[in-house]
C-alpha positions in Angstrom: 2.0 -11.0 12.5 1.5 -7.3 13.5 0.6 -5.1 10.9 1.0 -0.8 12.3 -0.6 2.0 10.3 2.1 4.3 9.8 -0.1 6.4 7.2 -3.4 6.0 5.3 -4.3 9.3 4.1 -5.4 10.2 0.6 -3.4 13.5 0.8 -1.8 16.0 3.2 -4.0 18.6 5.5 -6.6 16.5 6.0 -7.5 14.6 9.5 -4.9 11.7 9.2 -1.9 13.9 7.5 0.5 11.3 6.2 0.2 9.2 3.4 -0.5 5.1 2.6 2.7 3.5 4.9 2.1 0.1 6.5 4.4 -1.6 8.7 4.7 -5.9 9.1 6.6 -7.0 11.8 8.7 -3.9 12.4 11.0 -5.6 8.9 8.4 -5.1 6.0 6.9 -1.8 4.8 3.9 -1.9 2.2 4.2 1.8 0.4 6.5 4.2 1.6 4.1 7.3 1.4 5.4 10.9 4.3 3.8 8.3 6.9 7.2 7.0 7.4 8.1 10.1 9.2 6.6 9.0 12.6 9.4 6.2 13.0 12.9 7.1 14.7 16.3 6.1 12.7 16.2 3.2 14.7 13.4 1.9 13.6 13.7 2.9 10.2 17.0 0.9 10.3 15.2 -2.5 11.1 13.0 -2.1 7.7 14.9 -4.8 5.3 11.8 -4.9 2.6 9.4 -2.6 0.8 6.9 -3.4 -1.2 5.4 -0.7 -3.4 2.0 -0.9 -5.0 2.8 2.0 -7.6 5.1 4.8 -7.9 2.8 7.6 -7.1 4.4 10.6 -5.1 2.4 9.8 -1.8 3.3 5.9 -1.9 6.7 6.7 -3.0 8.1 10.1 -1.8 9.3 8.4 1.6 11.2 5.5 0.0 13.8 8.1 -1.1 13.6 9.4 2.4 14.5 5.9 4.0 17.3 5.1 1.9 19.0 8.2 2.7 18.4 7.6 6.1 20.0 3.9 6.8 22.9 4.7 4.6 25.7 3.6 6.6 23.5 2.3 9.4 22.9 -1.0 7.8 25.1 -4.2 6.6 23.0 -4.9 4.3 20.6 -3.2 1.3 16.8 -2.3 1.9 15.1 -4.3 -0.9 12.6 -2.7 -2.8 9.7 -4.9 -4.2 7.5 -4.1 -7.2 6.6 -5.3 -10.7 9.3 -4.4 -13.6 7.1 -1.5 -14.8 6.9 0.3 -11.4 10.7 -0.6 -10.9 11.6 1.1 -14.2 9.4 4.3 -13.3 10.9 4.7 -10.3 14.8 4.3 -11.6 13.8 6.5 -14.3 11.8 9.7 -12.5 12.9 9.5 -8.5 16.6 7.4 -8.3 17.7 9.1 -11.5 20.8 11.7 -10.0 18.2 14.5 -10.7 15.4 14.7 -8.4 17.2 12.0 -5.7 20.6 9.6 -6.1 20.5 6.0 -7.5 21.2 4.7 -3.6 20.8 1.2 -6.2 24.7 2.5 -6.7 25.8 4.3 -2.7 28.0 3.8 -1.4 29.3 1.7 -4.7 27.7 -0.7 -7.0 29.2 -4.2 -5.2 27.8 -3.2 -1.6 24.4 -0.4 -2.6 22.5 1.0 0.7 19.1 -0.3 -2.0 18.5 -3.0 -4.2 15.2 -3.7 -6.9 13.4 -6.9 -6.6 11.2 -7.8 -9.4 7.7 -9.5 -8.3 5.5 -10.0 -11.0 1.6 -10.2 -10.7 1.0 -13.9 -9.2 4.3 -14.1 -7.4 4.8 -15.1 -3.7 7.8 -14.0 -1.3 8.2 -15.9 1.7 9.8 -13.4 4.8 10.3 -15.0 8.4 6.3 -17.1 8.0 4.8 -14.7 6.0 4.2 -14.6 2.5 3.3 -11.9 0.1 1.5 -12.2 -3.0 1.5 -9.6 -5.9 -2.1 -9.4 -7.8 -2.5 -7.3 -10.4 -5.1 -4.2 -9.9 -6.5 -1.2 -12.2 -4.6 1.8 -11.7 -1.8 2.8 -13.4 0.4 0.5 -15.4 2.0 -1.9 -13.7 0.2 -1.7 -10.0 -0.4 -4.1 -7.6 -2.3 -5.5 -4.8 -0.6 -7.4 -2.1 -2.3 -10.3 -0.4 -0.3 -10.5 3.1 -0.5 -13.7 5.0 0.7 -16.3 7.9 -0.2 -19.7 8.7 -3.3 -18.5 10.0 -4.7 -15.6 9.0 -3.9 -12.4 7.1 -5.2 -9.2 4.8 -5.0 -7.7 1.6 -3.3 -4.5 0.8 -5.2 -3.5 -2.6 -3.2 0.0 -3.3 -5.1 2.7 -5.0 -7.2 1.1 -7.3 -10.5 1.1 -9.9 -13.0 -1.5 -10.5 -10.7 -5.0 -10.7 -13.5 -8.1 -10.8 -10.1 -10.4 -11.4 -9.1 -9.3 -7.7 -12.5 -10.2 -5.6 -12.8 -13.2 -7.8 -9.3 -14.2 -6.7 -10.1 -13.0 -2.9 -13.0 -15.2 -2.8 -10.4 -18.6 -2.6 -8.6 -17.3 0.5 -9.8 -19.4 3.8 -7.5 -17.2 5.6 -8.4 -13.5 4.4 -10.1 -11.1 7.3 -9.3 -8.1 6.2 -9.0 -5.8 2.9 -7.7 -2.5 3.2 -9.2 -0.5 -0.1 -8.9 2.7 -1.5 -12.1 5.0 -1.5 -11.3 8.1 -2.6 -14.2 10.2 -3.5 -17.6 10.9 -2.7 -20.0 10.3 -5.3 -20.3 13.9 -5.9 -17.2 12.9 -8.0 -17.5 9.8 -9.0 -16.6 10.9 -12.5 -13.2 12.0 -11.3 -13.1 8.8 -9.2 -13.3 7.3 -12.8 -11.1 9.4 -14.8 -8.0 8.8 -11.9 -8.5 5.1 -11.2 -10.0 5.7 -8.3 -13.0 4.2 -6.2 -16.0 6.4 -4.7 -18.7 4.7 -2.6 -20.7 3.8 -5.4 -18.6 2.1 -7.8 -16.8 0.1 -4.7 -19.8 -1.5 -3.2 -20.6 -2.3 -6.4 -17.5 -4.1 -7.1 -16.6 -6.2 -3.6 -20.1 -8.1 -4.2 -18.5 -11.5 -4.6 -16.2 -10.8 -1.4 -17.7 -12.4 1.9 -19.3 -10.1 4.4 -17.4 -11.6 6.8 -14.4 -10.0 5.5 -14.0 -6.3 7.2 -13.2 -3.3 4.6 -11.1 -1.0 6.3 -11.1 1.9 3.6 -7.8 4.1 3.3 -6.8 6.9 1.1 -10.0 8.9 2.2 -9.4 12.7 0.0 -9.2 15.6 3.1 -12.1 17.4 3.3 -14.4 14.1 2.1 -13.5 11.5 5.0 -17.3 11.8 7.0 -19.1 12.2 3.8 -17.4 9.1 2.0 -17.7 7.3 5.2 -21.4 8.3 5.4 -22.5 7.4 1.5 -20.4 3.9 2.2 -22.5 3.3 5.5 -25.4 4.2 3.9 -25.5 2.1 1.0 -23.5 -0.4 1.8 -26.2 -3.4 1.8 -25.7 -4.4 5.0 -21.8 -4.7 4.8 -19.5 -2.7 7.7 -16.7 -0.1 6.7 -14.3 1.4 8.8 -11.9 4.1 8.4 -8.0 2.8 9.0 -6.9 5.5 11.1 -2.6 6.3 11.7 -1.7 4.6 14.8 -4.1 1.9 14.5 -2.4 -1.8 14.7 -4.3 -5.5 14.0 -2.5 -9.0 14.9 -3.1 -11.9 12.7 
């Protein structure tokens, strides 16, 4: 299982540029954030399933983008993954005939270019040996984590995401986890904004992954522009002993 960083920043201008796309075995994308615009319309093409974590603009805004895209190219619909409540937010504010088409209904109804999948929290879809488990995590209504595995090995995906105990808890059972990539915002000069928006700053993630093995490595995405060395810095620094790295674009792991 390949996994390709098509996009991990935490917003645009800063020193990664596009947004939280991740690309499994050239068929599966998890978020669909501006990172997608690095792939040609071949490649683009070959993506059969998206799973979306939560229907924030930078997770989202390329989804429309890829839809548009393949129309026509493709015999079959992209399949768009995510709980009912992010389903329903995104029909209702992006595929709504005002801000983007329902591709759910191009070219017609019986044969769409996009079709919704509901995955609830606890759910597992099995693609070609790998599996993808939706666990629930607190950000906005309806968001999800997704734990991405094969026979023998595999990571979690967490989203953006606050303090969850449920999730490390949960993380602790899988033998085959080596990798969690998690959100980490803000430095702790804002870790009241952190807060407010659901987010994690150095502080309050340490604090939660305690029950997580070290031997798990954090790779830590979604790093604001501007704050990337200082959030690295206050994560290295009081990180009790545990290694962070910073998922970079262009960076690709085998499992």
């Amino acid at each position: 299982m390949k996994l390709q960083v098509l996009g991990c920043a935490g917003g645009i201008g800063g020193r990664e540029r596009l947004t939280t796309s991740l690309l499994v075995d050239d068929t599966i994308l998890l978020d669909a954030g501006t990172g997608l615009t690095s792939l040609d319309v071949e490649k683009l093409a070959r993506i059969d399933h998206v799973f979306i974590t939560h229907s924030h603009l930078d997770h989202v805004a390329g989804l429309a983008l890829l839809v548009d895209a393949v129309q026509g190219r493709r015999s079959t619909p992209v399949t768009v993954h995510a709980t009912e409540r992010i389903v329903s937010s995104l029909q209702r504010h992006l595929f709504n005939w005002v801000l983007w088409p329902d591709f759910a209904m191009i070219p017609d109804k019986a044969s769409p270019s996009m079709q919704w999948s509901v995955i609830e929290h606890g759910a597992t879809v099995q693609i070609n040996g790998c599996s993808l488990t939706s666990h629930a995590v607190n950000h906005t209504v309806g968001s999800a984590a997704y734990l991405v595995q094969n026979e023998r090995s595999g990571f979690l995906f967490t989203g953006d995401m606050a303090s969850t105990p449920a999730l490390w808890e949960a993380m602790r059972e899988e033998t085959r986890l080596s990798k969690i990539i998690v959100d980490c915002s803000f430095s702790d000069a804002d870790m009241e904004l952190a807060a407010r928006s659901m987010h994690f700053c150095p502080s309050s993630l340490i604090e939660d992954i305690h029950a997580v093995p070290d031997a798990v490595e954090f790779l830590i995405y979604h790093l604001k522009p501007g704050q990337e060395d200082l959030i690295m810095q206050q994560l290295e620094t009081n990180g009790r002993g545990r290694a962070f790295r910073a998922l970079k674009c262009g960076d690709v792991f085998e499992f």
